[in-house]
N, C-alpha and C positions, 0 to 999 in steps of 0.2 A: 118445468115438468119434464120428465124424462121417461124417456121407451125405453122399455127392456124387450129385450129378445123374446121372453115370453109371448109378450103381446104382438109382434111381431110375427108371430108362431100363429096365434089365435086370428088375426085378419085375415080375412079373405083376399083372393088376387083380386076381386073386383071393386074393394072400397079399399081407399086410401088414408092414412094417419094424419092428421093434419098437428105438427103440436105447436101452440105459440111459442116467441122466444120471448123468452122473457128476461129482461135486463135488470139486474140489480143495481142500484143507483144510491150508494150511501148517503149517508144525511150528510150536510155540511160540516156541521160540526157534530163530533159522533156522542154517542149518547154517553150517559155516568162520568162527566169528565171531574176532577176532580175538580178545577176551578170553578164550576158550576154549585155544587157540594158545597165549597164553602163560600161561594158569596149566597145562598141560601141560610148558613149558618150565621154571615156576619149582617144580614139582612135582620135574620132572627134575634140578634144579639144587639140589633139596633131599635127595631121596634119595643124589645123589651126598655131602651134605655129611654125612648119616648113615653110609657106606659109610667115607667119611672118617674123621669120628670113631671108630667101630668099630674101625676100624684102629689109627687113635694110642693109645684103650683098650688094643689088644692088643700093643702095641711097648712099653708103660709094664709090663706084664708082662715081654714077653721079655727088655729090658734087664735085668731081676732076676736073673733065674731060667736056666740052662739048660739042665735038668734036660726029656728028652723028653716026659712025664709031667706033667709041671708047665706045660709050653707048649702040650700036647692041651687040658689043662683050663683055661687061661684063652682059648684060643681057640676051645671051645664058649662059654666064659663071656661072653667080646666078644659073639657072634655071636650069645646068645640074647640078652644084654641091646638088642644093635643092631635085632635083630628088631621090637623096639616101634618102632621108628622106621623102620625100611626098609620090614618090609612095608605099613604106611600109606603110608606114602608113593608106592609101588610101586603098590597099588591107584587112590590119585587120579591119577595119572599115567594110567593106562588108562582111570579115567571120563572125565578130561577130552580125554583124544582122543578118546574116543565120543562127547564131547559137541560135539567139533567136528567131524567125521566125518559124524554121522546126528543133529545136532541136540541138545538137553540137555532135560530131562526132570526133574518135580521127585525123582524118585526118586533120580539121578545127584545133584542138587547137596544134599537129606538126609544121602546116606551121605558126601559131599563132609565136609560139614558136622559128620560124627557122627566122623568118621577127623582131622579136624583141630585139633576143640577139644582133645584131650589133648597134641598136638603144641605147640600155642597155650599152654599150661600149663605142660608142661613147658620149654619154652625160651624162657618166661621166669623160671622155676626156676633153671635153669643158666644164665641171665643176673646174677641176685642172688646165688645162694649157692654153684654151683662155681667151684673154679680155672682153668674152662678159659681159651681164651685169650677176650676178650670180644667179638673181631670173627668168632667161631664162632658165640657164644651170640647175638649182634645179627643177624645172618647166618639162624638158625635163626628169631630171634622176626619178624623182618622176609619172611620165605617163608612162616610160618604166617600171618601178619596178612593179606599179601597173598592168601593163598589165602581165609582165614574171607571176607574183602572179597568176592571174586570169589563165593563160595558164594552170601553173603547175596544178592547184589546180583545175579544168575542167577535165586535162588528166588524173590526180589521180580520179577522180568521175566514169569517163569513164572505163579506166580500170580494176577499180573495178566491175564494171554492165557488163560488158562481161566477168568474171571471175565467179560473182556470176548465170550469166546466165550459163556459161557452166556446172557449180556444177548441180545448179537446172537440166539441160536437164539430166545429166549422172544419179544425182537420180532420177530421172521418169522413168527411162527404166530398 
């Protein structure tokens, strides 16, 4: 808040201005950063390959079978198995456009971090020991890497800005 002389003008001598100060205190990590942008995009670009696979899952049934009853049930089956992989994925996709949005937060790149290692694990699982095709599985292990990357390398940024913030306060006083 700022006084202008006007106001100034307009006071009486007998009451006084009182104005907060107020301190501006940047986010840690600042907001629209690009790294943020596109681990949203490769979040994006991985949920779709989960959605993908789910599907091929559930057409390696249909082909068999085609019995109504028998295509209900492996199309729950695709969809809950797809669930470990869609809805993480789904979630980091929303932290990280929050995190580009209003800034990122160690809390955001934690669960970033806590949602992707089994992702990370998994495909490289189905990298070495399924049939799929291997430009799926390289596909998968290559959006998880990049995302563990972007986590690590956010919550090192973070950590750092609240470490330096607390230096800074403890020399001011």
């Amino acid at each position: 808040m700022d006084i202008k002389s006007t106001d100034l003008d307009r006071a009486s001598d007998d009451s006084a201005i009182v104005s907060p100060v107020v301190e501006d205190v940047p986010s840690a990590v600042s907001k629209g950063r690009l790294a943020d942008r596109l681990a949203a995009i490769i979040a994006a670009c991985a949920l779709g390959l989960a959605l993908l696979l789910s599907f091929l899952f559930f057409t390696g049934f249909v082909v068999n079978d085609y019995h109504i009853l028998a295509i209900t049930s492996a199309l729950g089956f695709s969809l809950f198995l797809g669930a470990f992989a869609i809805v993480p994925m789904g979630i980091i996709v929303v932290l990280a456009l929050r995190a580009y949005r209003n800034g990122g937060n160690i809390n955001i790149y934690l669960w970033v971090l806590c949602l992707i290692l089994p992702w990370l694990i998994l495909s490289l699982l189905c990298l070495i020991y399924t049939p799929l095709p291997a430009w799926m599985s390289l596909t998968a292990v290559l959006c998880a890497l990049s995302l563990t990357f972007w986590g690590i390398i956010s919550l090192g940024f973070e950590v750092k800005y609240k470490i330096d913030l607390r230096s800074a306060r403890a020399n001011s006083k």
